[in-house]
N, C-alpha and C positions, 0 to 999 in steps of 0.2 A: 813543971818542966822536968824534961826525965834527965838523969844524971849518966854524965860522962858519955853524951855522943858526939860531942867536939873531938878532931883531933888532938893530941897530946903537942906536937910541933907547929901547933899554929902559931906565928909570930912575921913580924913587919920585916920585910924581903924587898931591897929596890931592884928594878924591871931595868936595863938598859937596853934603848933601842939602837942596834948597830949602826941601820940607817942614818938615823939624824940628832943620835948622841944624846936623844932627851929621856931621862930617868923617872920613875915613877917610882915612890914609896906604897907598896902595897902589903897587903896581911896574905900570908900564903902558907903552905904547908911542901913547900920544892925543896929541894936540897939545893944545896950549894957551899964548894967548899975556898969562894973568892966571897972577901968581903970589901965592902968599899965605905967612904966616909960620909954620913950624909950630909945637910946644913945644919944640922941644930946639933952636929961636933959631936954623934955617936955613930958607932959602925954594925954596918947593918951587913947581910948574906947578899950578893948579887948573883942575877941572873942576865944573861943576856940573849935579847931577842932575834930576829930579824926584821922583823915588820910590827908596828904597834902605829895607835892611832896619830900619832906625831907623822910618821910618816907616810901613813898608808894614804894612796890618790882617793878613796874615799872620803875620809876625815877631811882632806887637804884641800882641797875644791880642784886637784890637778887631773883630774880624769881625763882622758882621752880616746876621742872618740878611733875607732877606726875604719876606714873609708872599704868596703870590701871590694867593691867594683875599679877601686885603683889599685888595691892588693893582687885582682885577677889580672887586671892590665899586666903589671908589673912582672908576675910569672910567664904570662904567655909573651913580652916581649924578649926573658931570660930564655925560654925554649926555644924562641923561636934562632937566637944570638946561639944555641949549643949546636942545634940540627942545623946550623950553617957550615959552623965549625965544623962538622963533623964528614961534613961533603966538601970540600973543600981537601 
C-alpha cells in the first residue's frame, strides 16, 4: 500500500440534518468549529445539513406526484381572474 495518501484530518464528524433533527456519526475530513455530544458521552465536530436521507422524499417514500395538466388549469384560470381585473 503506498504511504500517506490518506488525508491527515480524517476523523469521526456528526452530520445534523436541519430538517428532521436526525444525526449521523460519519468519518469526514470537513471542518467545523461547533462541537456536539454524541451517545457514547464523547464530543465530536458537527456539521449541519439541509437535506440528508432522513429527510429527503426520496428515502422517505413522501414523494409527490405532480399533476401538470391541473398546474396548467390553475394558471390559466389566475390569468384569466388578472385580464379581468384589469378591464374592469
Amino acid at each position: 500500500m503506498q504511504k500517506e495518501i490518506h488525508p491527515k484530518e480524517y476523523r469521526q464528524v456528526i452530520f445534523v440534518d436541519n430538517s428532521s433533527g436526525a444525526q449521523f456519526l460519519i468519518s469526514s475530513t470537513i471542518k467545523s468549529s461547533e462541537k456536539i455530544k454524541w451517545s457514547d458521552g464523547k464530543e465530536y465536530p458537527a456539521v449541519h445539513v439541509e437535506i440528508s436521507s432522513a429527510s429527503h422524499p426520496f428515502y422517505t417514500n413522501q414523494e409527490k406526484s405532480l399533476d401538470s395538466a391541473g398546474r396548467v388549469e390553475k394558471f390559466k384560470t389566475r390569468q384569466a381572474k388578472a385580464t379581468s381585473k384589469k378591464k374592469a
